[in-house]
NUKOLZA-638881 format. One record per residue (C-alpha): residue number from 1; x, y, z. Coordinates in steps of 0.5 Angstrom, whole numbers. Layout:
<atoms>
ATOM pos    xx    yy    zz
ATOM NUM     X     Y     Z
...
</atoms>
This chain:
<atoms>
ATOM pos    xx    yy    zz
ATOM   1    21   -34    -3
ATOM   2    19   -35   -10
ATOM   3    20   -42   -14
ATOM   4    18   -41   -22
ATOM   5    17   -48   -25
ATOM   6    17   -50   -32
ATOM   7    19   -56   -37
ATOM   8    23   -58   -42
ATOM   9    28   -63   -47
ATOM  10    35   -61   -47
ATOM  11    38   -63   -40
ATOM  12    45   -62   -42
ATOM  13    43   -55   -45
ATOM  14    41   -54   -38
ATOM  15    47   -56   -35
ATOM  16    51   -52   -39
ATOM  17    47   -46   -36
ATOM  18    48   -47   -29
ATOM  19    54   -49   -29
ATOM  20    57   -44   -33
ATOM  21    59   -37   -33
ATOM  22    51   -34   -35
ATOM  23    49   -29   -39
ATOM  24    52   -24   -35
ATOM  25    58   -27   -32
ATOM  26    53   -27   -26
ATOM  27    55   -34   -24
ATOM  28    60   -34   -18
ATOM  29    62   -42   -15
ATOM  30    56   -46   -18
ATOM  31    56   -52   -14
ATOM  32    51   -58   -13
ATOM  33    47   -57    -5
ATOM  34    43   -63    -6
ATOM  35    41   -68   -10
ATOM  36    37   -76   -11
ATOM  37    44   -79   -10
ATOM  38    50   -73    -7
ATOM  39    54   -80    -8
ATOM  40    53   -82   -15
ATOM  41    51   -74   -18
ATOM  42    58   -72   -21
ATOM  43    59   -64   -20
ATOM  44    63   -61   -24
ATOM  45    63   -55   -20
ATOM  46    68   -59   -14
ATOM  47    70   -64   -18
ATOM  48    75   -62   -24
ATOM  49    75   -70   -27
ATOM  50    67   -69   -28
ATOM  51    64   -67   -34
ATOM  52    58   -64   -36
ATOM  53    57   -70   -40
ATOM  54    57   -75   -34
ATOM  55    52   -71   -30
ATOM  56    47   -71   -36
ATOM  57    47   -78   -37
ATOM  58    47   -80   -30
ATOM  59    40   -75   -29
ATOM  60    38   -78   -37
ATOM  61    39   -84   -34
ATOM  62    31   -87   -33
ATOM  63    29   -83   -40
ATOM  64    34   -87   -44
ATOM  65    30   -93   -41
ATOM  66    25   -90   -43
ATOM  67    26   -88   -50
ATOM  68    29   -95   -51
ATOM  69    22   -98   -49
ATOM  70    19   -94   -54
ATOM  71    23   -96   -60
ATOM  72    28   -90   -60
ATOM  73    23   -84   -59
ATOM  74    24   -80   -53
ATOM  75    19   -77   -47
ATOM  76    16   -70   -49
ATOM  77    19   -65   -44
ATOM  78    22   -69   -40
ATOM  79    27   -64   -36
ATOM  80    23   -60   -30
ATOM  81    26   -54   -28
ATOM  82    25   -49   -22
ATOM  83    29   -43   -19
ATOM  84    28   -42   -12
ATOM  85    29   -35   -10
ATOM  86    29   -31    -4
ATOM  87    27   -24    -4
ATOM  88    30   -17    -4
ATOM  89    32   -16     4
ATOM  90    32   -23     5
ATOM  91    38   -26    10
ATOM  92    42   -31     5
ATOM  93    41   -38     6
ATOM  94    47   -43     9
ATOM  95    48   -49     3
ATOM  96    45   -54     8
ATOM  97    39   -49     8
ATOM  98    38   -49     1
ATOM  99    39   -57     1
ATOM 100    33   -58     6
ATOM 101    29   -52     1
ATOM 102    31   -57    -5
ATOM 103    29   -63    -1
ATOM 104    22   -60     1
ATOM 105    20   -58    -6
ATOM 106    21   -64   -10
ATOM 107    18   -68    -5
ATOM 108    12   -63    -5
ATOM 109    11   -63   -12
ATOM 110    11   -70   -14
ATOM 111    19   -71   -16
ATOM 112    22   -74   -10
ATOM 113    16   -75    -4
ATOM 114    20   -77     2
ATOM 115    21   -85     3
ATOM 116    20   -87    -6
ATOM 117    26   -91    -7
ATOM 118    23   -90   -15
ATOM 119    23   -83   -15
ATOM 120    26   -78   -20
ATOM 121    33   -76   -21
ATOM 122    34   -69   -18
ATOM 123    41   -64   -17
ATOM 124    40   -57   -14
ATOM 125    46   -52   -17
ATOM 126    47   -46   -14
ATOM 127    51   -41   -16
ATOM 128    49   -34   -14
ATOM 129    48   -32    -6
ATOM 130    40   -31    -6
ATOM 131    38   -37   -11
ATOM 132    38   -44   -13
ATOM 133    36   -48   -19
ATOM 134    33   -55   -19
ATOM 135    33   -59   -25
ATOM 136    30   -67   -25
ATOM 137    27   -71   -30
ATOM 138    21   -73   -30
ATOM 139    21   -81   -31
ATOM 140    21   -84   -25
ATOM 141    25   -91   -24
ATOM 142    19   -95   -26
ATOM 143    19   -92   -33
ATOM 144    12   -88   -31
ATOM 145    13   -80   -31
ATOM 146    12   -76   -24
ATOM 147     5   -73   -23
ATOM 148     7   -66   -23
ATOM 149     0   -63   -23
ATOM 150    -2   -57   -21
ATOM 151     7   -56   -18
ATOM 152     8   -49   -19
ATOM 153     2   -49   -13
ATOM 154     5   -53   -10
ATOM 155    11   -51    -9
ATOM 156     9   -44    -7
ATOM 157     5   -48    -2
ATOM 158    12   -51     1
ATOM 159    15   -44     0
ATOM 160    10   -41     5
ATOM 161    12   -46    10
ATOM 162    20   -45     9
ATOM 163    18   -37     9
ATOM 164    15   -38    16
ATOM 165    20   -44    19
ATOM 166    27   -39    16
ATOM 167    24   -34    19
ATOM 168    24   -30    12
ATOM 169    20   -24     8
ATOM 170    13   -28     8
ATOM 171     9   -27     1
ATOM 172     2   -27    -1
ATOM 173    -1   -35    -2
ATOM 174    -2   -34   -10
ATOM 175    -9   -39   -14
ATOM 176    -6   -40   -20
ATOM 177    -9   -34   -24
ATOM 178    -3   -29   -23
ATOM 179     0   -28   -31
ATOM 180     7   -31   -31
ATOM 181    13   -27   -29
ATOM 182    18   -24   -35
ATOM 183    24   -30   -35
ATOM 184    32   -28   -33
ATOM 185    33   -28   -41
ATOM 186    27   -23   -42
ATOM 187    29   -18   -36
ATOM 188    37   -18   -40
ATOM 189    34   -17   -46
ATOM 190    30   -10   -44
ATOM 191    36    -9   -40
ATOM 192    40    -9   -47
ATOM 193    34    -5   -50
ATOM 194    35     1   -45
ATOM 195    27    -2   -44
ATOM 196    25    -1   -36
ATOM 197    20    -7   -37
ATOM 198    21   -13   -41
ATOM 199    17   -14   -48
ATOM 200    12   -19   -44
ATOM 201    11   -14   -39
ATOM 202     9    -8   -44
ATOM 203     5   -13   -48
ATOM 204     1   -14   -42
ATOM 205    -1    -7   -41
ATOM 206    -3    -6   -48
ATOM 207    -7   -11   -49
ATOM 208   -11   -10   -42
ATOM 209   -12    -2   -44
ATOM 210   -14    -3   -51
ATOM 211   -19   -10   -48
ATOM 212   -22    -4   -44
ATOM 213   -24     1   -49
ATOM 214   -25    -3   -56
ATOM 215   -32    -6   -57
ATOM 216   -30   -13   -61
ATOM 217   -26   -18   -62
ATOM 218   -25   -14   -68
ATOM 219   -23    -8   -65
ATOM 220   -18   -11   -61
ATOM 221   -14   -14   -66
ATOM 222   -15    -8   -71
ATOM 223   -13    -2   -66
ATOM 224    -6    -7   -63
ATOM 225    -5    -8   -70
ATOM 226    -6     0   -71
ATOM 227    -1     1   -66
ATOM 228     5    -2   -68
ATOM 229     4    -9   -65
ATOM 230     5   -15   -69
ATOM 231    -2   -20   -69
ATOM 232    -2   -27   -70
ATOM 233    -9   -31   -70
ATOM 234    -9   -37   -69
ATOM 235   -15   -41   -74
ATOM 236   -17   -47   -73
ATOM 237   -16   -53   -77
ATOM 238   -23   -56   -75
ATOM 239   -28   -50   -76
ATOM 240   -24   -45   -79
ATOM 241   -25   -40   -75
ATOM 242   -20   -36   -69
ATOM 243   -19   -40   -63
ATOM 244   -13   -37   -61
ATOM 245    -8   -30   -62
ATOM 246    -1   -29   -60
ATOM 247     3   -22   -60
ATOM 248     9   -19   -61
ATOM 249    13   -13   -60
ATOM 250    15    -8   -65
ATOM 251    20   -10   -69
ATOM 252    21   -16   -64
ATOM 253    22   -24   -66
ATOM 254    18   -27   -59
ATOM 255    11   -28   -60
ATOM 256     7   -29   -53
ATOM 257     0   -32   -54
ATOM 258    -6   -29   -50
ATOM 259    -6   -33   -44
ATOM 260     2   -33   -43
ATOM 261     0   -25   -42
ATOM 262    -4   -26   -37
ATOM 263   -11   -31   -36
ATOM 264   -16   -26   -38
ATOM 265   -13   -24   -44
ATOM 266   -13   -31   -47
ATOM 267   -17   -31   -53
ATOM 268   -23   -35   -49
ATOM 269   -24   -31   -44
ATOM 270   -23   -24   -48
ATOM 271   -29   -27   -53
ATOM 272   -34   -27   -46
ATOM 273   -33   -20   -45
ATOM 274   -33   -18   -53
ATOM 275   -36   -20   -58
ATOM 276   -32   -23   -64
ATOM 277   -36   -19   -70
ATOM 278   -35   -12   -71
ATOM 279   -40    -7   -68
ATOM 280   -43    -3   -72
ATOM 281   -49     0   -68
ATOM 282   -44     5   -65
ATOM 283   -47     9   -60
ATOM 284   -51    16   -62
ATOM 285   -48    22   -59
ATOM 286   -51    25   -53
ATOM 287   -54    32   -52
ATOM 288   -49    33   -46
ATOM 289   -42    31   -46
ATOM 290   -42    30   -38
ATOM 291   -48    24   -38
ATOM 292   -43    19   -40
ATOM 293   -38    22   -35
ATOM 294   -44    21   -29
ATOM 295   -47    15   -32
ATOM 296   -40    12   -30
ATOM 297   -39    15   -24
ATOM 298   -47    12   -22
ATOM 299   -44     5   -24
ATOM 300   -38     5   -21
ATOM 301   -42     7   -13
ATOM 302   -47     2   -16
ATOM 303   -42    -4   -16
ATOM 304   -40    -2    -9
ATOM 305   -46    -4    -7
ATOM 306   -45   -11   -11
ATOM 307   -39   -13    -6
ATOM 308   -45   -13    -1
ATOM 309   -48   -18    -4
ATOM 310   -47   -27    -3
ATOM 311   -47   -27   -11
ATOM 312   -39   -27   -12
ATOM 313   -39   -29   -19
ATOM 314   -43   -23   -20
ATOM 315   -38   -18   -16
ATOM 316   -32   -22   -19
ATOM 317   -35   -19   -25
ATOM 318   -36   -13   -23
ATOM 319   -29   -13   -21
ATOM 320   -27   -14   -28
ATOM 321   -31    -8   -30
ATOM 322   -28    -4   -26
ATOM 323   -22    -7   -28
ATOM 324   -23    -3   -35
ATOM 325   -26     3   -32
ATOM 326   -19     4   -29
ATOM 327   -15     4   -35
ATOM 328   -20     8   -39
ATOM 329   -21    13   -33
ATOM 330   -13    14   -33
ATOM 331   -13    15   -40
ATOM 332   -19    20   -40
ATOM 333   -16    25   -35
ATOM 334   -10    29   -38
ATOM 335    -6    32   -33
ATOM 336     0    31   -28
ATOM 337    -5    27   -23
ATOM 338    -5    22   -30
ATOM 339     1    17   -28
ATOM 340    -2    15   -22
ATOM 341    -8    13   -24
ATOM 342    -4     9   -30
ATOM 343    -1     7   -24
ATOM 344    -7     4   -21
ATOM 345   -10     1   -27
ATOM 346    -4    -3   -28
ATOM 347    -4    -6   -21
ATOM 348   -11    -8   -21
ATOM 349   -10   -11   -26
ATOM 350    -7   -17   -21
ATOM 351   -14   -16   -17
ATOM 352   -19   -16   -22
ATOM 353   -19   -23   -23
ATOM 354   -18   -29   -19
ATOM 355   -21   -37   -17
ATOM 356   -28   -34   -17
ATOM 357   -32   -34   -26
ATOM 358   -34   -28   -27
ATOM 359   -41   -27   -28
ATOM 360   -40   -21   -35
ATOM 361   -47   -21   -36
ATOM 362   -49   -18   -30
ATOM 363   -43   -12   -30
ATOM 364   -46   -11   -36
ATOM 365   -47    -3   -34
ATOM 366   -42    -2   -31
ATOM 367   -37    -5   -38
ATOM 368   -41    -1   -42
ATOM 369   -41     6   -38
ATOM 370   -33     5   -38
ATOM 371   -33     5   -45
ATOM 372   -37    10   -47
ATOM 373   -32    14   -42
ATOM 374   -26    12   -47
ATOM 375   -30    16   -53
ATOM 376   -33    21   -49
ATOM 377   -29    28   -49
ATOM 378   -25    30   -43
ATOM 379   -28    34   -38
ATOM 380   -23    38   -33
ATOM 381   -25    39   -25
ATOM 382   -30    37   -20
ATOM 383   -34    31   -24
ATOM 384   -27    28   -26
ATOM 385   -26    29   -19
ATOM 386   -32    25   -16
ATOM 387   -31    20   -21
ATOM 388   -24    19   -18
ATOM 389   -27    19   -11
ATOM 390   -32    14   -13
ATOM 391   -27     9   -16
ATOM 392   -22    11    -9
ATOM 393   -27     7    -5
ATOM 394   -29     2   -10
ATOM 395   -23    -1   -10
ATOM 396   -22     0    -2
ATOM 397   -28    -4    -2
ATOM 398   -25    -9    -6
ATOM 399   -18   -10    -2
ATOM 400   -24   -12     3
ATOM 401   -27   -16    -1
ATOM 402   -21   -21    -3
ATOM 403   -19   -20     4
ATOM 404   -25   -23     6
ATOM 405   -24   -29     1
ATOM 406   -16   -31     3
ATOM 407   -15   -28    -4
ATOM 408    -7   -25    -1
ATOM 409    -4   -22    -7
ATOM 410   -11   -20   -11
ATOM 411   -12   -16    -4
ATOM 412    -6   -13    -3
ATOM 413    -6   -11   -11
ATOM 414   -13    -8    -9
ATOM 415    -8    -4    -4
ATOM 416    -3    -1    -8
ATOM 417   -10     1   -13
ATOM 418   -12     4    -7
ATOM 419    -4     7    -6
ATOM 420    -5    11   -13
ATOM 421   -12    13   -13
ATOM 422   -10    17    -7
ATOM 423    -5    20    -9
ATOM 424    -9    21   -16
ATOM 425   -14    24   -12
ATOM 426   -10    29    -8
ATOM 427    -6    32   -13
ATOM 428   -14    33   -16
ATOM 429   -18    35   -11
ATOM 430   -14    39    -7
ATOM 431   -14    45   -11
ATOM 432   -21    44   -12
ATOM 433   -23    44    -5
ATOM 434   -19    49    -4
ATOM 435   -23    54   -10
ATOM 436   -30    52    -7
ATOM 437   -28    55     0
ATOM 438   -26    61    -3
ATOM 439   -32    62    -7
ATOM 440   -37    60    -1
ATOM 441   -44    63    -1
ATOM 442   -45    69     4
ATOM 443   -47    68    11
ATOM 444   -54    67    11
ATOM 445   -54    62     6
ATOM 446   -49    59     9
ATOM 447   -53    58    15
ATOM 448   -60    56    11
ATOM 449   -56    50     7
ATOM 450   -54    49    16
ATOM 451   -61    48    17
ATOM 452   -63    45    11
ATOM 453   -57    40    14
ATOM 454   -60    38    20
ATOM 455   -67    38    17
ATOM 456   -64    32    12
ATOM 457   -59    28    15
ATOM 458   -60    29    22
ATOM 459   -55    23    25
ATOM 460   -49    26    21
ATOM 461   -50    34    22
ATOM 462   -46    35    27
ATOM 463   -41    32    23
ATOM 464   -41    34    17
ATOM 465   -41    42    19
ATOM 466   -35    42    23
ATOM 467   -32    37    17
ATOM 468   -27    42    14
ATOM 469   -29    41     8
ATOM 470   -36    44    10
ATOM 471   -34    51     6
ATOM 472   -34    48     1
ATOM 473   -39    44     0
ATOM 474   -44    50     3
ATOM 475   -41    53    -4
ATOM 476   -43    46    -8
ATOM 477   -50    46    -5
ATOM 478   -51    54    -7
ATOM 479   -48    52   -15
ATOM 480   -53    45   -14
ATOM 481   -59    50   -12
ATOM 482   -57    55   -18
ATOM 483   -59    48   -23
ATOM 484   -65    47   -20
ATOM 485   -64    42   -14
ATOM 486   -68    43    -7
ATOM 487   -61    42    -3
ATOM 488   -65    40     3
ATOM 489   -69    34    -2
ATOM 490   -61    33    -5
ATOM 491   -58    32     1
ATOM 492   -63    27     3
ATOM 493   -62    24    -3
ATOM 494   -55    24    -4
ATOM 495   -54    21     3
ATOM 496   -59    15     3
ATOM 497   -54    12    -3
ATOM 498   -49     8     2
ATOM 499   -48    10    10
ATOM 500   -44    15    13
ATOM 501   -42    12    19
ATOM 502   -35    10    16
ATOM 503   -34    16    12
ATOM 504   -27    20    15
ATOM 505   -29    27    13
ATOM 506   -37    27    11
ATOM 507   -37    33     8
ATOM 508   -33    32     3
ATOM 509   -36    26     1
ATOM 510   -43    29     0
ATOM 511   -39    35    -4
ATOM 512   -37    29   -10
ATOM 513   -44    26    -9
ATOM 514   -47    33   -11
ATOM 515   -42    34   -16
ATOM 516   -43    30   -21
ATOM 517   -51    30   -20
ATOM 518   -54    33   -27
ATOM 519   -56    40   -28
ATOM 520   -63    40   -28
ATOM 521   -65    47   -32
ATOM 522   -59    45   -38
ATOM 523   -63    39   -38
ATOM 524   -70    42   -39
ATOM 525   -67    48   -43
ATOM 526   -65    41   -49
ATOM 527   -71    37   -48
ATOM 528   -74    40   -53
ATOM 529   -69    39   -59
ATOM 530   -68    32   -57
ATOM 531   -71    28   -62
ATOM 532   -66    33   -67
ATOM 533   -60    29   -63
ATOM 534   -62    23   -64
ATOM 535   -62    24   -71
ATOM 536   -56    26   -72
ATOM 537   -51    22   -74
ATOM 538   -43    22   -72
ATOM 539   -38    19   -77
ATOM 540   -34    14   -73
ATOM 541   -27    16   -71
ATOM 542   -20    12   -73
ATOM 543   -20     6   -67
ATOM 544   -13     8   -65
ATOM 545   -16    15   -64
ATOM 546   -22    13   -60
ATOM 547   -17     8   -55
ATOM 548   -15    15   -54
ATOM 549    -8    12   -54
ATOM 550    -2    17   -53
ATOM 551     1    18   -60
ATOM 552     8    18   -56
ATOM 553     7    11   -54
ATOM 554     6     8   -61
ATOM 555    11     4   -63
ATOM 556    16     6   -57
ATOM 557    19    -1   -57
ATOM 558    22    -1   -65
</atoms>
């Protein structure tokens, strides 16, 4: 059961929407279920004589008292409006259900509590099987405003409780950190447009991938303009500088200021984790394009270990991180595993954040490392693959995470991640697996890798050799020998960075570990030359270029 609350001016307006045949003629026998007074609250859905009119100046009732109080000038935003709707699959509710569940609701949220002979006024209209519409005024009958703080939480509260009591699909307890959810008016209007997402939605996405990859403020704003998307900073009067930013669509009308995206995109919490000037010492190219591929991955395995911590605003940030990671991962990898992993960017975006103030300074590495992976050039198998597995992990780790910490809906964001980078996962390593034990060495390297196994990780070997991706990496480990690495000192070290005990199929695990160590005698054969790198300079690329976004997607909402 969802409630959505929010305010405004025009009662009458409001009425003339319940009452009437909706945008979509999707309005079937509107009625009042419940209100401050069933007797003295007209209903024009029952009563032929009754008019819209008579039903607004009853609700305005104590806001015309007011108004005349305060010399003709109307209380701001004194109409509060709340849909309450049942979810898909959901039984439908008797009126005399939906009238319990309007009395409850207002009562939690401030409007009517139970016993307030002074209270506001309330009606709740229904005109379809899975909802109602509550509206009421917020000046109470002492001339004094309802105290609505904090209602949309209360109210989702409330509506646990009916969940649980009417026997209904129970959904995740939210804290306030959940962007707000496109609007009826928005969903018709991308229904018009031939959108499967609204305006506010695709916004949303493009901000968050477009934060992931830029390196300022600056940046930000430069790369949205570059794709089509109007900007419109806000300055402020007192120091003249930006405080603030709306969006808008292509060719669209409707601007959306950062924070009504989502929270962290506000222009507040975006400056926490950009910088507002232009970067200018961007980063030198680097002898091997692959470091930047293994720096993330060595990030990603690093937060891992953060999770464990006490320190939660450090692992907040890190989720945070981890959030861009996932967005400039998706659009590094090409191929038909992609979708996917766009998938899972998008759904953690609801758990990258929550109640918790990130610690951004301590996931400093790790941000860096996910952006240096937007610039780098793409690199096809086995280390996009570790990367990807490591990811898979991290973000099982952070499902866990947020469980522990009651976090319901960023915990089950974190799942449906989870859901995505496994099928990301298998559509990419399968074949691969599948390549490496076919190339697997002759017999008697086979069984000197064994001993070297046994030697090293004496608890797992069992394990990890009658693990079915042991061929494989029989065949890794002889590719890490011909880089230069000992298999025996390899496998010791690889293994000692988090446990094993929990691993399903160790092997394979060790396989992606091993897989994006550095090749050793590549490394030395540069050594040489490297202060020649150093000073090279690269000419910097256009941004849009660099955020790597797909030319397909510019613009795609004209």
């Amino acid at each position: 059961m969802v409630p959505d609350v929010s305010t405004g001016s025009d009662t009458r307006g409001l009425i003339n929407y319940l009452f009437g045949p909706g945008r979509r003629d999707e309005h079937t026998d509107p009625h009042i279920v419940a209100a401050w007074d069933m007797a003295g609250a007209p209903d024009p859905g029952r009563d032929p004589s009754a008019t819209y009119t008579q039903l607004a100046k009853r609700l305005d009732h104590h806001v015309d008292l007011r108004t005349r109080e305060l010399g003709g000038k109307k209380p701001r935003k004194h109409v509060w409006h709340c849909p309450v709707r049942t979810e898909p699959g959901d039984r439908y509710l008797t009126d005399a259900e939906w009238a319990d569940v309007a009395r409850r609701v207002v009562a939690a949220t401030g409007i009517a509590p139970h016993g307030d002979e002074k209270a506001c006024r309330w009606i709740a209209v229904r005109h379809a099987d899975d909802h109602i519409h509550i509206l009421a005024t917020t000046i109470r009958a002492d001339g004094r405003r309802a105290r609505t703080n904090r209602d949309g939480w209360r109210a989702q509260r409330e509506c646990r409780k009916v969940e649980e009591e009417f026997g209904l699909r129970r959904l995740k307890s939210g804290d306030l950190t959940a962007p707000k959810t496109p609007t009826g008016a928005e969903r018709a209007k991308a229904e018009r447009q031939g959108q499967e997402v609204t305006a506010r939605e695709w916004l949303r996405e493009q901000a968050y991938a477009v934060a992931a990859a830029v390196r300022s403020i600056d940046d930000y704003f430069t790369v949205l303009t570059s794709l089509g998307i109007q900007v419109k900073p806000r300055v402020s009067a007192k120091t003249g500088e930006v405080d603030g930013y709306s969006l808008a669509a292509p060719g669209d009308t409707i601007w959306y200021g950062g924070s009504k995206l989502a929270p962290d995109l506000s222009y507040n919490r975006l400056t926490e984790r950009l910088p507002t000037q232009e970067v200018t010492d961007r980063p030198q190219p680097v002898a091997d394009p692959a470091d930047s591929w293994r720096r993330t991955e060595t990030a990603v395995r690093t937060a891992h270990t953060v999770l464990d911590s006490d320190d939660d605003a450090v692992a907040q940030g890190h989720l945070d991180a981890f959030g861009d990671t996932l967005h400039n991962l998706a659009r590094a990898i090409p191929g038909p595993h992609q979708a996917e992993l766009q998938a899972a960017a998008r759904a953690f975006n609801r758990a990258r954040r929550s109640a918790i103030r990130a610690d951004h300074q301590a996931a400093t590495e790790l941000r860096q490392a996910a952006k240096e992976l937007a610039h780098a050039p793409n690199i096809p198998g086995g280390l996009a693959i570790a990367l990807v597995f490591a990811a898979l992990h991290l973000a099982r780790a952070v499902a866990t995470w947020h469980a522990q910490r009651g976090h319901e809906q960023q915990a089950a964001a974190a799942e449906q991640a989870v859901h995505h980078l496994q099928a990301s996962y298998q559509q990419a390593a399968e074949p691969v697996l599948a390549d490496l034990t076919r190339r697997a060495p002759r017999p008697q390297t086979v069984q000197r890798f064994e001993a070297a196994v046994r030697e090293a990780i004496p608890d797992h070997a069992d394990r990890i050799l009658t693990d079915p991706a042991w061929p494989a990496l029989a065949t890794t480990l002889a590719r890490a020998e011909s880089a230069g690495h000992n298999p025996r000192h390899l496998l010791a070290e690889v293994s000692a960075r988090r446990e094993l005990d929990t691993a399903e199929r160790p092997a394979e695990v060790l396989n992606w570990r091993i897989t994006a160590q550095p090749n050793r005698r590549a490394q030395a054969a540069r050594t040489p030359s490297t202060w020649r790198t150093t000073r090279t300079t690269q000419a910097p690329q256009p941004l849009a270029t660099r955020v790597n976004i797909r030319p397909e997607e510019r613009g795609r909402r004209r």
